[in-house]
C-alpha positions as a Markdown table, in Angstrom:
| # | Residue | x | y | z |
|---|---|---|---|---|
| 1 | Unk | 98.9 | 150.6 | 146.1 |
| 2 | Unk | 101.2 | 148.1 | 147.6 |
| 3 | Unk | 100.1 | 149.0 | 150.8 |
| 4 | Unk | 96.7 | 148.1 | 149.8 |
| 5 | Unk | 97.4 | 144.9 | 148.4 |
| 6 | Unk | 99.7 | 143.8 | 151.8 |
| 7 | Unk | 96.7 | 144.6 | 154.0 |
| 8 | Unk | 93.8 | 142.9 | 151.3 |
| 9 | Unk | 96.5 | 139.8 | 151.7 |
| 10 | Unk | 96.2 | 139.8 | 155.2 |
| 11 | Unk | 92.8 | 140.3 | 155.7 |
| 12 | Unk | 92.7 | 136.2 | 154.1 |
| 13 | Unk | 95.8 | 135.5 | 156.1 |
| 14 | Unk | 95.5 | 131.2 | 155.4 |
| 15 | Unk | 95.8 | 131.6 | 152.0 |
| 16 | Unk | 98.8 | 134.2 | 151.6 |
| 17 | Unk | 102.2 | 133.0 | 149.8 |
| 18 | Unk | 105.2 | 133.2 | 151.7 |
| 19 | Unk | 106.8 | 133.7 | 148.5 |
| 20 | Unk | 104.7 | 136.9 | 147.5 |
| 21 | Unk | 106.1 | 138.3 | 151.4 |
| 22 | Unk | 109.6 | 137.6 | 150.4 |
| 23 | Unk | 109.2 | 139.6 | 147.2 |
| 24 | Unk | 108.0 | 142.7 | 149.6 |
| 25 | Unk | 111.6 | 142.9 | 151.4 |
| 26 | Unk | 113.3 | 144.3 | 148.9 |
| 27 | Unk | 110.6 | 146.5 | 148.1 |
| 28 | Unk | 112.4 | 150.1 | 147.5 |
| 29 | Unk | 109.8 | 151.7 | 150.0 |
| 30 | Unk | 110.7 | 151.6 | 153.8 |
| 31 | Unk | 106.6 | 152.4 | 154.2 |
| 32 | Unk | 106.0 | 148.9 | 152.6 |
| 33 | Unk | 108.7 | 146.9 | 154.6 |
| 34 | Unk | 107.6 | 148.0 | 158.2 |
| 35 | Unk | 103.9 | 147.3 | 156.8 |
| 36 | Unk | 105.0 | 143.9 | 156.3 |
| 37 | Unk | 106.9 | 143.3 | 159.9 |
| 38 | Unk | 103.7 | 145.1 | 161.5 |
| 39 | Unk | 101.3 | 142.7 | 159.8 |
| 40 | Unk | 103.1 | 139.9 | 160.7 |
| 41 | Unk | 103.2 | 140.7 | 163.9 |
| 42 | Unk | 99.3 | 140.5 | 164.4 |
| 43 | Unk | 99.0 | 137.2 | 163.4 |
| 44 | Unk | 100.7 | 133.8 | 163.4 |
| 45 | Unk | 101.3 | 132.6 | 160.5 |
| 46 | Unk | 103.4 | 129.7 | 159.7 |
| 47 | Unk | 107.0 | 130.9 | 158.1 |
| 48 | Unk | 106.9 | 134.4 | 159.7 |
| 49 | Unk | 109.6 | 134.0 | 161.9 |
| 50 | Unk | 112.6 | 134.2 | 158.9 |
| 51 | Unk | 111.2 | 137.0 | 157.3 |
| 52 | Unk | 111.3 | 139.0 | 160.3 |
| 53 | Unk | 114.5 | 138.3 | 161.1 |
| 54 | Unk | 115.5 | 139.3 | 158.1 |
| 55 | Unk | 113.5 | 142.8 | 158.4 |
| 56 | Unk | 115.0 | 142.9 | 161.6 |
| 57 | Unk | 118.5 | 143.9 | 159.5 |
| 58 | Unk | 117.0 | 146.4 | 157.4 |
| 59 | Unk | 118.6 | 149.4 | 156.5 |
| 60 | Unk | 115.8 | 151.6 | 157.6 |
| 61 | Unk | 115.4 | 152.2 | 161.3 |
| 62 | Unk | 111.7 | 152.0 | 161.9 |
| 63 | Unk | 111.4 | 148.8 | 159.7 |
| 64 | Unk | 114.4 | 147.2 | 162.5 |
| 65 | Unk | 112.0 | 148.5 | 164.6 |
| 66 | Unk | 108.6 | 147.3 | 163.2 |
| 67 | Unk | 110.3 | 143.5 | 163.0 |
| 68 | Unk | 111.4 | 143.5 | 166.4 |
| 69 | Unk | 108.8 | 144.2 | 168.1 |
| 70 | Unk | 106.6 | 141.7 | 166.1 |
| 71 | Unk | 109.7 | 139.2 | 166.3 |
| 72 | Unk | 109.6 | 140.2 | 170.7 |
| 73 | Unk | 105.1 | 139.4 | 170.3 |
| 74 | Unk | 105.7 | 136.3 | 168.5 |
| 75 | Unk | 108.8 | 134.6 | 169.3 |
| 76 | Unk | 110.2 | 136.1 | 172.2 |
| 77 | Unk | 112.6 | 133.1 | 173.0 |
| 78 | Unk | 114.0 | 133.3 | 169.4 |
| 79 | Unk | 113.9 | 137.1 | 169.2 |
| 80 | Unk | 116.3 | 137.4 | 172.9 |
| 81 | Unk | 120.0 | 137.8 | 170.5 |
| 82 | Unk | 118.3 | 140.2 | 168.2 |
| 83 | Unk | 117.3 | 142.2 | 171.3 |
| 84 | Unk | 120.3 | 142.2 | 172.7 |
| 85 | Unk | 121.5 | 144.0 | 169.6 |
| 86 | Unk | 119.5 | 146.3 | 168.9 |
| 87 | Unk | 120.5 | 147.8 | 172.1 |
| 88 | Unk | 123.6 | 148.8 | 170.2 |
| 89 | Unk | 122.0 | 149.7 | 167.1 |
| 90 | Unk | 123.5 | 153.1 | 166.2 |
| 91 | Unk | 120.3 | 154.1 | 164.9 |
| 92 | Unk | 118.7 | 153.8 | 168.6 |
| 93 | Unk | 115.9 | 152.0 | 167.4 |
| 94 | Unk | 114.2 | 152.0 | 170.9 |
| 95 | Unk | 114.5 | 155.2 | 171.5 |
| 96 | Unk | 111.5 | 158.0 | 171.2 |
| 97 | Unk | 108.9 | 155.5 | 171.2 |
């Protein structure tokens, strides 16, 4: 259901709420978290680039994943540090894919 309503918001992107987003990060499923970093990573949208970085710390792999690559489409000067770490992410987020 809340994967319905993230893509519904994104389908009017000018009129969602950042502060809706925010309450998505500490969603309890991983699913909805990398939905979010995905999404945002298809569009620009004012505001997108501190949620990233903070799905870019997740605790679930793929969601790291998810954000960085949207953070790498996006903002690719501002993403460079969080690059650079994932490389030693102990989860190997860029491996397999």
């Amino acid at each position: 259901m809340r994967i319905a309503a993230l893509r519904g918001m994104f389908q009017y992107k000018e009129k969602i709420d950042l502060n809706v987003l925010l309450q998505f990060l500490s969603d309890e499923s991983s699913w909805v978290r990398r939905k979010v970093a995905t999404l945002l990573g298809w569009i620009q949208m004012e505001g997108a680039l501190p949620i990233l970085m903070e799905l870019s710390r997740d605790q679930d792999p793929m969601v790291r994943k998810a954000a960085l690559f949207s953070l790498a489409t996006l903002y690719p000067d501002e993403s460079e540090t969080c690059l650079m770490e994932a490389m030693t992410d102990p989860d190997r987020v860029f491996e397999n894919g």
